[in-house]
Every structure is written in C-alpha cells, then in structure tokens.
TITORLUM-451416 format. One line per field, with one value per residue (C-alpha): z, y, x negated; residue in three letters. Coordinates in Angstrom, 1 decimal, padded with zeros to 4 digits. Layout:
BEGIN
pz	Z|...
py	Y|...
px	X|...
rest	ALA|...
END
This chain:
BEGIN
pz	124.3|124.6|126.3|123.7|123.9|125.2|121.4|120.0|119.8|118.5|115.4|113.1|114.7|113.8|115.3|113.3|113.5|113.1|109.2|108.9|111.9|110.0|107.2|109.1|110.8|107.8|105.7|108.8|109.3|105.5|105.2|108.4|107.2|103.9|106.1|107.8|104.8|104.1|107.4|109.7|112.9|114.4|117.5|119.7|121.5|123.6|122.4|125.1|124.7|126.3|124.0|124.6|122.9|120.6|120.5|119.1|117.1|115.0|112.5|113.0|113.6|117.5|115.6|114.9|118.0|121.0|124.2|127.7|131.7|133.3|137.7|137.6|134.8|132.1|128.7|126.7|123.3|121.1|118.9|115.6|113.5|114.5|113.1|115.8|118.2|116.5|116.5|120.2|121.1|118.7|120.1|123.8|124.4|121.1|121.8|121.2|118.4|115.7|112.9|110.0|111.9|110.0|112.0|111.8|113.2|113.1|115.3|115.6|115.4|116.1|114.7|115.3|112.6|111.9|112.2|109.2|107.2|107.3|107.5|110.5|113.5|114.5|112.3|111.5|110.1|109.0|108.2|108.7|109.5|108.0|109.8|109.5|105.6|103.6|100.5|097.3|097.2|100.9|099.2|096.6|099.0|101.3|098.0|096.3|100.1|100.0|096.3|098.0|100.9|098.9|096.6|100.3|101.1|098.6|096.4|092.7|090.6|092.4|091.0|093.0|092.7|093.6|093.9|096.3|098.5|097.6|094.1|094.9|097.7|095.5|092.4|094.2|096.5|092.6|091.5|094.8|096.6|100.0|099.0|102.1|102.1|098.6|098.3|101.2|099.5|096.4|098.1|100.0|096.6|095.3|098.4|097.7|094.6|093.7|090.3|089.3|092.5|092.2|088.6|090.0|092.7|090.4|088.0|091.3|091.6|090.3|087.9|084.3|081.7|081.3|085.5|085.5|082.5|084.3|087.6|085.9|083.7|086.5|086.8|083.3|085.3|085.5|083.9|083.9|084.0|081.2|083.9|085.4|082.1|081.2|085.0|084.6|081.7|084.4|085.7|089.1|092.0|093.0|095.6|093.2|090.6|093.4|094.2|090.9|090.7|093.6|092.2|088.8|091.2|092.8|089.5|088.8|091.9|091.4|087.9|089.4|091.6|088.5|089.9|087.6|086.3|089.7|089.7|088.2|088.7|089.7|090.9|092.3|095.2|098.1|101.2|104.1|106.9|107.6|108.6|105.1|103.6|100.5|098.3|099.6|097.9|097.9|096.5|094.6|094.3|091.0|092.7|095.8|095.4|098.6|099.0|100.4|101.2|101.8|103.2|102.5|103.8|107.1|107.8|110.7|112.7|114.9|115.5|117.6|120.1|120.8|118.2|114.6|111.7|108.1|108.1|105.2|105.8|104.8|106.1|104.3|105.6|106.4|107.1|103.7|102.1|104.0|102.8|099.1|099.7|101.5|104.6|103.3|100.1|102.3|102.9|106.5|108.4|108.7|112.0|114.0|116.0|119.0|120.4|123.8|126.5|130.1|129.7|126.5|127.8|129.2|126.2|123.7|125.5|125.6|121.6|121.3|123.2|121.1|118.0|119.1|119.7|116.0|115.0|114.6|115.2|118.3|119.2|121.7|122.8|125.4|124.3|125.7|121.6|118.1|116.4|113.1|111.3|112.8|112.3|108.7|108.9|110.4|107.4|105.2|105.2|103.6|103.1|104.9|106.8|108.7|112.2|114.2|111.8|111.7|108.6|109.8|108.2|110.5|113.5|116.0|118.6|121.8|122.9|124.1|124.1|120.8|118.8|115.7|113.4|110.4|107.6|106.2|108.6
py	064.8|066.3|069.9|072.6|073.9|077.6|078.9|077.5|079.3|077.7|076.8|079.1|082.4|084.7|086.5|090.0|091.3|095.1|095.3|093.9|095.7|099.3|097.8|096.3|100.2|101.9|099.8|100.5|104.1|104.5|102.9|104.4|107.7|106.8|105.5|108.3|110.6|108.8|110.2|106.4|106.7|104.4|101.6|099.4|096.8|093.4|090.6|088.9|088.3|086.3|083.3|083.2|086.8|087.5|083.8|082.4|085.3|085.4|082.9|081.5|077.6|076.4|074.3|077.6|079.5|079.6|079.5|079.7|079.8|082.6|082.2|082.2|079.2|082.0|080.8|083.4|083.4|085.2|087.8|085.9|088.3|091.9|092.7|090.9|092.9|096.1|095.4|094.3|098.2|099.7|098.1|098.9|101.8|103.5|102.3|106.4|107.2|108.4|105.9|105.8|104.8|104.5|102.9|101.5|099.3|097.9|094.4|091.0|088.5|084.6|081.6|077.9|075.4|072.3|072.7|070.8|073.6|075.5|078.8|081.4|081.4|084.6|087.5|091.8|093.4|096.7|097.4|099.3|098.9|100.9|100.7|101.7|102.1|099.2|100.9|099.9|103.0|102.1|098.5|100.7|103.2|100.2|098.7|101.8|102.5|098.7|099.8|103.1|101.1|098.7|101.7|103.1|100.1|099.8|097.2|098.3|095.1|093.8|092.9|092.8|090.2|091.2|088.7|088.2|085.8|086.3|085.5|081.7|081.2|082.0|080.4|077.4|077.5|077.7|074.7|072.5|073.0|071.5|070.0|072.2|069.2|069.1|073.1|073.3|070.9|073.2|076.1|075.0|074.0|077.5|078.9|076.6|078.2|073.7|074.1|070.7|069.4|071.5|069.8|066.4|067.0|067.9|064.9|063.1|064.8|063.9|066.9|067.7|068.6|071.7|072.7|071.1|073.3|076.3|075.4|074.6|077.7|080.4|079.6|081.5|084.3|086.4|090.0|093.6|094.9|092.7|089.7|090.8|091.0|087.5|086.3|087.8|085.4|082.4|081.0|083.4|083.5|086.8|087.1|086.3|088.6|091.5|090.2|091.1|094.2|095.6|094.3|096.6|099.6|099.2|099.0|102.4|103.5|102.7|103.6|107.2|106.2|105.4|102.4|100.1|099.0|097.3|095.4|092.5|090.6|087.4|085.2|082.2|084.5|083.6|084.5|082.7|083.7|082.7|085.9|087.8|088.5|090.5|091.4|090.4|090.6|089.8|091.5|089.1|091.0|089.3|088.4|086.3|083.2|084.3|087.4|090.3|091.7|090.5|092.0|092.1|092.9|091.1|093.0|090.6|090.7|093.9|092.3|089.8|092.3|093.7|096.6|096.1|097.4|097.1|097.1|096.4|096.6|094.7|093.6|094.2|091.4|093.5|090.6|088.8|092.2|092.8|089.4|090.3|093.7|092.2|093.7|095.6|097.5|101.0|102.9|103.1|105.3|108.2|107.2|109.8|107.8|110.0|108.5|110.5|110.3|111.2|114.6|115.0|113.2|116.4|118.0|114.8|113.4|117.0|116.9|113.4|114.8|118.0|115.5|113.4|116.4|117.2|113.3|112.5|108.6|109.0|106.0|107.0|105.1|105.7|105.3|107.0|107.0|106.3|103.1|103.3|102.9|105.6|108.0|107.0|108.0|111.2|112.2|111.1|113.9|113.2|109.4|107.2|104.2|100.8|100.0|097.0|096.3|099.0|101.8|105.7|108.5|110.6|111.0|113.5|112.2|114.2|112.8|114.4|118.1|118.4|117.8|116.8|114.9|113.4|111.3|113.0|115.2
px	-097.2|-100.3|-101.0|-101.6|-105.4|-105.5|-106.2|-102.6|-099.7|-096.3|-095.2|-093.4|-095.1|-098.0|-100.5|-100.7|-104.4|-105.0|-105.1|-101.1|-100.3|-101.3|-099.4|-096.3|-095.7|-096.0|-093.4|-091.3|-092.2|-091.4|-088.4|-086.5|-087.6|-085.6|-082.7|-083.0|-082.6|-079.5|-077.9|-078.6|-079.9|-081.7|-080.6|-082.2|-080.8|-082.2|-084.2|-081.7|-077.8|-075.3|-074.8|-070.6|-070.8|-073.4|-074.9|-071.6|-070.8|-074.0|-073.0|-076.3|-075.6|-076.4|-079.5|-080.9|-080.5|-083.2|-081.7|-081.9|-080.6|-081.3|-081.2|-078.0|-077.4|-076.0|-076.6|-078.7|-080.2|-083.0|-081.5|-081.1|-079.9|-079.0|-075.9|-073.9|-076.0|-074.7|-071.2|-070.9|-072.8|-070.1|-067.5|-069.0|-071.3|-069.7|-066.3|-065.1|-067.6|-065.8|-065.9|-067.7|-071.0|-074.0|-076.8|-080.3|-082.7|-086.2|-086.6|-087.5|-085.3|-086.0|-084.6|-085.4|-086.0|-088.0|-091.7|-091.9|-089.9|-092.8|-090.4|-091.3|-089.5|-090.4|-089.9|-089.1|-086.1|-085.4|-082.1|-078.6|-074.6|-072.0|-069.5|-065.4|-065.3|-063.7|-064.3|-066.4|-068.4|-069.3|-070.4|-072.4|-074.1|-075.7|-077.0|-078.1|-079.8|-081.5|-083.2|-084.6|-085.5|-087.2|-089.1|-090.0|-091.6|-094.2|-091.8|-092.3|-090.6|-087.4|-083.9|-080.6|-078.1|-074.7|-071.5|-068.1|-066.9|-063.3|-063.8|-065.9|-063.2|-060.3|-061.4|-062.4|-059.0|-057.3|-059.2|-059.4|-056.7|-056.5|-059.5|-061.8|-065.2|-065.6|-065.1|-067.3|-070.1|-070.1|-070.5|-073.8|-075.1|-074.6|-076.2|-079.1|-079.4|-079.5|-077.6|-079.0|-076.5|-074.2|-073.1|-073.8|-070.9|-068.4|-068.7|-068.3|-065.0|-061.7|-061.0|-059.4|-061.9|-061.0|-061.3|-064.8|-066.2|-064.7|-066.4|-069.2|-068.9|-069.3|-073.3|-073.9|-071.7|-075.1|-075.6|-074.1|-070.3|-069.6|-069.7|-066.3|-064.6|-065.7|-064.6|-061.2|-060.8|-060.7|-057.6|-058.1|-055.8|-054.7|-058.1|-060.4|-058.6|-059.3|-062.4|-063.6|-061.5|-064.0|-067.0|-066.2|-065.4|-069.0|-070.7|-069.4|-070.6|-074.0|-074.1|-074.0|-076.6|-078.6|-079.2|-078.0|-081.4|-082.1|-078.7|-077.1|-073.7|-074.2|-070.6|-072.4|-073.6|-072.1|-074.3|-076.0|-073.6|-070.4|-069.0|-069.1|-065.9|-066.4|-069.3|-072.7|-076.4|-079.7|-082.7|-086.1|-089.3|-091.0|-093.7|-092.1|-089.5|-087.8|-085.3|-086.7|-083.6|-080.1|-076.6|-073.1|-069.4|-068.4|-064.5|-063.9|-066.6|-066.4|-062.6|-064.3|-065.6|-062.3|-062.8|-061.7|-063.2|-064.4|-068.6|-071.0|-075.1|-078.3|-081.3|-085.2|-087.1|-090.3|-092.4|-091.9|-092.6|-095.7|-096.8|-096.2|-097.6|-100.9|-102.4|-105.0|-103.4|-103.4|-106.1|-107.7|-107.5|-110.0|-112.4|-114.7|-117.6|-119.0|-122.2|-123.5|-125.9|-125.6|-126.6|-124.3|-120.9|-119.3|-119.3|-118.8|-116.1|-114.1|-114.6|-113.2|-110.2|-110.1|-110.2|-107.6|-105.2|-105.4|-104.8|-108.2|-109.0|-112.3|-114.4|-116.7|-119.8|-122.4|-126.2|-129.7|-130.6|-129.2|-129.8|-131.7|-128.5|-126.8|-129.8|-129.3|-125.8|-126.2|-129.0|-125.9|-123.4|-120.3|-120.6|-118.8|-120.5|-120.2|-120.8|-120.6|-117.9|-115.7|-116.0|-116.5|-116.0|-117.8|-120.4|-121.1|-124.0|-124.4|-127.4|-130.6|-128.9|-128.3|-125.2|-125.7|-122.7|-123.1|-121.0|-117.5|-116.5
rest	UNK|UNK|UNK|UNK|UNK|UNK|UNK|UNK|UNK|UNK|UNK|UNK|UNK|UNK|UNK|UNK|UNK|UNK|UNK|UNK|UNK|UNK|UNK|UNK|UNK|UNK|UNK|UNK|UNK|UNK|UNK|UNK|UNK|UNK|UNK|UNK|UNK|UNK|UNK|UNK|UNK|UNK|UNK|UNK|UNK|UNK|UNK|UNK|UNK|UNK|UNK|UNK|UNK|UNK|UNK|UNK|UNK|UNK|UNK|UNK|UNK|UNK|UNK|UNK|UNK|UNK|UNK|UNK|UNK|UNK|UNK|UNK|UNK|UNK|UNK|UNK|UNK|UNK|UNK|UNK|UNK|UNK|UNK|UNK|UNK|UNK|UNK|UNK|UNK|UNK|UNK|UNK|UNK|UNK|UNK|UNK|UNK|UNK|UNK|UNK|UNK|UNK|UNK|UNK|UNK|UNK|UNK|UNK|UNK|UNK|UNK|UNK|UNK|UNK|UNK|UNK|UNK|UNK|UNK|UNK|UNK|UNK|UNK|UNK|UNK|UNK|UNK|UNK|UNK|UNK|UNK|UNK|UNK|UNK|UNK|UNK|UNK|UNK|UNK|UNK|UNK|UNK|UNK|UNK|UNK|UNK|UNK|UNK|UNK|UNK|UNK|UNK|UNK|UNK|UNK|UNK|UNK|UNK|UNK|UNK|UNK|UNK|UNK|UNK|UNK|UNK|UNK|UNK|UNK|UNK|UNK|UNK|UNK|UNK|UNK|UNK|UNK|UNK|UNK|UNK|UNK|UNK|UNK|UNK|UNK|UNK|UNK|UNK|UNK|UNK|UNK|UNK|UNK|UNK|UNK|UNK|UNK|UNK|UNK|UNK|UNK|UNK|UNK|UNK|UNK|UNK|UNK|UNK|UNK|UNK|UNK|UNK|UNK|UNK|UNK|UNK|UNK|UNK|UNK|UNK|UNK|UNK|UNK|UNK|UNK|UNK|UNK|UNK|UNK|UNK|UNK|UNK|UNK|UNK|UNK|UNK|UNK|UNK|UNK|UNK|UNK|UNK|UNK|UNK|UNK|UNK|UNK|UNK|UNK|UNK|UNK|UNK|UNK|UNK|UNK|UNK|UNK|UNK|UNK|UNK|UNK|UNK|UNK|UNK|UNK|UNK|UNK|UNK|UNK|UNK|UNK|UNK|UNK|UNK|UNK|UNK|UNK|UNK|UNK|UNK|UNK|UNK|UNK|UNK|UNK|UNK|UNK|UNK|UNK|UNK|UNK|UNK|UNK|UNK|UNK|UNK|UNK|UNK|UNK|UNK|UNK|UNK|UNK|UNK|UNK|UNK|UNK|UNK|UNK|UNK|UNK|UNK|UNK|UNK|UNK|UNK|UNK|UNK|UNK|UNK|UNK|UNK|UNK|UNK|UNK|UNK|UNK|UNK|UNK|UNK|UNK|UNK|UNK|UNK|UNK|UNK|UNK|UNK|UNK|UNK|UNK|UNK|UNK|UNK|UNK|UNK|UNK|UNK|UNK|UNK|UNK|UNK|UNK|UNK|UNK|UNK|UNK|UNK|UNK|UNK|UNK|UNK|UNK|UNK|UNK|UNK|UNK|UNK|UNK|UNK|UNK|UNK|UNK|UNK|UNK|UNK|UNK|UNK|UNK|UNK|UNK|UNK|UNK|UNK|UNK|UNK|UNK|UNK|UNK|UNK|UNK|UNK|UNK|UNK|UNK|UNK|UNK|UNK|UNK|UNK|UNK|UNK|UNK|UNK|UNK|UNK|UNK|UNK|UNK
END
C-alpha cells in the first residue's frame, strides 16, 4: 500500500473552505434558534464513547462503526449517531431531571462505509430528543418542529413522509408468521425504497393470491388521512390496527399545526435503525434524491441505560442541506480594510479594535503607501471593491498622517 502524499486526506471526508463554512453556521445558527423557540436546549457530548455502551447501543451495525483502544485496551467508537449519546446523558447526568426533556444538538457524527459507496463518512447533524412523552401529539410536535427547522434552514420545496413500524411488523407478523428471514428480507427492500425487489421476493414466496396482492398492495399506501382508512381495510393484527390508530391521531395534530401540506402518509416507511418502535419519517427536498431529514419513535432505548422512557426526535442532516443550498447563496459579510504606516498604526489599529467591538469584520495591513488600486478605492465612496482577492466594503488608510477611508462605509 502506498503512503498517502501530504495533500490527501481520507476518503469519505471534506475539507469545508471559508464560503460553506459561513453557510454551514448559519443553517446551524438558524435552525437552533428555531429549536430554541420551540423550548429545546441545546447538549453537547463527546466525539468518544465506550463501544459496550453507546457503541452497541446505536443501532449502527459494527461494519459501520470506527473504533479504537485507548492505553488501557478500552474499546471506543466515533459518535455515529447522537441519539444514543443523549439517552445515556439522560439517564446519567440528568438521571433527576424531571421528564419531559426536550433537547438539542448540533455535531458531527462519523460512520464507516466502503470507499466505493461514495457516501461521506464524516458528517453534521442538527437535531432534537423529546424525551418521556409516549403520546401522538409528541409524535406531531417533532415533525411539525422538523418542517420549521427545515423552513429555518433555507429549505423552500420539501415533503415529509410519515409511516409506523408497528403497522409493517404487524401486518407482516399477520401474513408471515414465524416466517422472521423472509419478513426480514422484505423489510430491507422497503427500506431501500427497491420496490422492483421487493415484488420479486414475494413471488419467490409461498403465498395465497389473495396475501400476495395485499403485501403487494401496501406500496400504493401513499397520500393523506385517507391512507389509514384504506389500511384499516387489510387483514391487521391488533398492533398494526393501533399502529394506524396513532398515525390518524398525529394527522390531527398536525392539521392544527397547519402543516399538513408538508406531510404525507406513507406505510412502507420503516426507518434505518433498529431501535424505532413507532412512527418514524423522513423529509425529500425536491431538489436532492437523499432525505434531508429523518427521525422517529425509539420507546426502548433509554431502557437500555438503566432509565426507561418513551422518546421521539429527528435529525436535519445539515451537510446534505448545505449541499442543496450551495455555499455561496448568502451574502458576505460586510469587510472594513485598514491599511497604516508606522506613523499611523497607533491610531489605525485602535479603530480596527473600536470596529470590531461594534461587529465590524477589520483586516489590517501595514504599508509605507497605497497601491494604485486602493487609491482608486478610496476616490470611490460607497462602492464596494476587490483586493488580493477578498471583496471590501470599506477602507480607512492611516498612512502618512492623514486618515482618509474610502468605499461603503
């Protein structure tokens, strides 16, 4: 194996130059403001955890998890996700915090996949975790909060798709019984969104005519509340009957919200971790073939770090909205040049610190005279200029005794 060359970095991460930086803090700043405003305080925790605790409880398989030995030859992973994270704190540090908790985050989190995936390895959440209310309106406030997230965020054409776990698991249970690899196989079809496959594995199966057209039958289970009126029409088990139930009860939710616009039913949703128990969503920008959000109920987890309780949250995935976005959609950032001399500095240098007290981006720069560009800029009052490859909106030079400033000040 060769030695990487000093320039290379590794597959599946980025280097994030100064225009997608601005960009990449203000979706953040945005959307935590908005999170914020919906009463969710942010959290932080490590880019390290022990793998027996958090590592195995991610849901994220081993395949997909970096890890490591520490001196002492602990086993420790990369965050993967951050929900795990967030129930072992509430189930530790906030062990007597009076439930319901609504928290919120903004990290990076790290999974490993093959380079030929082409997928990153490295990348940013924002999100939140509401934790200790099983009910559907708590369901409907993380998904309403994921749509004013998404609107905070610069996201203008997006559509949520909104299903249960109980009612795939039950139906299927209904129709397969005992049956857990070929259940299993149709469920990772569905979570492929590979519809073509998923009808080629149940002609291999042996089934009545009548099951198959019903399995078949739930991908046209796509649209509004009339979705769980048609559902209820299947031959349901008793789960899937009340996982349907709850999915009407968090339509009428969000119709309050006036949300509804933003939302459809969609029963082949069955979400990419295994520890969701109830409804679960993603949200598709119409510009992007990849969610740019994603969440769901997961009742069992916090049980697993010695505290149980019902939870339900979502993650924006900031880093595939700043590529839909682009880097450069914002404006920059207004920029005050202060060129100077050695008789001027005293009094340039306080002004750049006088500027940057009120907010004001200062570059400073030491010359004994101005260039012919920037004696063109300072004739120029009010426009803004370039130089050396930045863009200014204003000068001030402090050179020869005189101040003089020049561009939009």
């Amino acid at each position: 194996m060769s030695k990487p060359k000093m320039f290379e970095k590794p597959i599946g991460v980025k280097d994030y130059l100064p225009e997608a930086v601005r960009k990449l803090r203000q979706i953040e700043r945005d959307v935590l403001a908005c999170m914020r405003g919906w009463g969710y305080e942010q959290i932080i925790t490590p880019t390290l955890e022990y793998y027996d605790t958090v590592g195995v409880q991610s849901s994220t398989s081993d395949q997909k998890l970096y890890k490591l030995l520490n001196n002492r030859g602990t086993t420790l992973v990369l965050r993967s996700d951050m929900t795990a994270p967030i129930a072992r704190v509430v189930s530790s540090l906030l062990k007597e915090a009076e439930f319901p908790l609504r928290l919120s985050y903004h990290s990076n989190v790290f999974r490993s996949i093959e380079e030929e995936a082409g997928r990153d390895t490295e990348f940013y959440q924002t999100g939140v975790e509401f934790v200790g209310d099983s009910s559907a309106d708590a369901d409907a406030e993380v998904v309403a909060l994921a749509i004013a997230s998404l609107k905070a965020a610069g996201v203008e054409r997006f559509k949520i798709a909104i299903g249960h776990v109980g009612f795939l698991n039950g139906l299927l249970g209904e129709a397969l019984p005992g049956r857990t690899e070929e259940q299993e196989q149709l469920k990772a079809c569905l979570l492929g969104r590979d519809y073509v496959g998923y009808r080629d594995e149940l002609r291999k199966l042996s089934l009545d005519e009548p099951v198959r057209r019903e399995l078949e039958g739930i991908l046209r289970l796509r649209g509004g509340s009339e979705i769980c009126d048609q559902a209820l029409k299947l031959n349901l088990d008793a789960i899937a009957r009340e996982s349907i139930g709850h999915l009407c009860q968090i339509w009428d939710a969000l119709k309050a919200y006036g949300v509804c616009e933003h939302v459809l039913i969609d029963l082949t949703m069955i979400g990419d971790f295994s520890y969701y128990t109830g409804m679960t969503f993603e949200a598709y920008a119409a510009d992007l073939g990849f969610p740019v959000a994603s969440g769901g109920r997961y009742d069992n987890l916090l049980a697993q770090f010695g505290r149980p309780a019902a939870a339900t949250g979502f993650a924006l995935k900031t880093t595939r909205i700043l590529e839909l976005l682009g880097a450069g959609t914002e404006e920059e950032e207004d920029r005050t040049l202060i060129v100077y001399d050695s008789e001027g500095r005293g009094e340039a240098l306080a002004e750049a610190q006088r500027l940057r007290g009120e907010g004001v981006m200062v570059v400073t720069e030491r010359a004994e005279e101005l260039t012919a560009e920037l004696k063109e800029a300072e004739g120029r009052a009010n426009r803004a200029f370039a130089y050396k490859g930045a863009r200014y909106s204003a000068l001030r030079s402090y050179i020869g005794g005189n101040s003089k400033g020049g561009g939009r000040g």
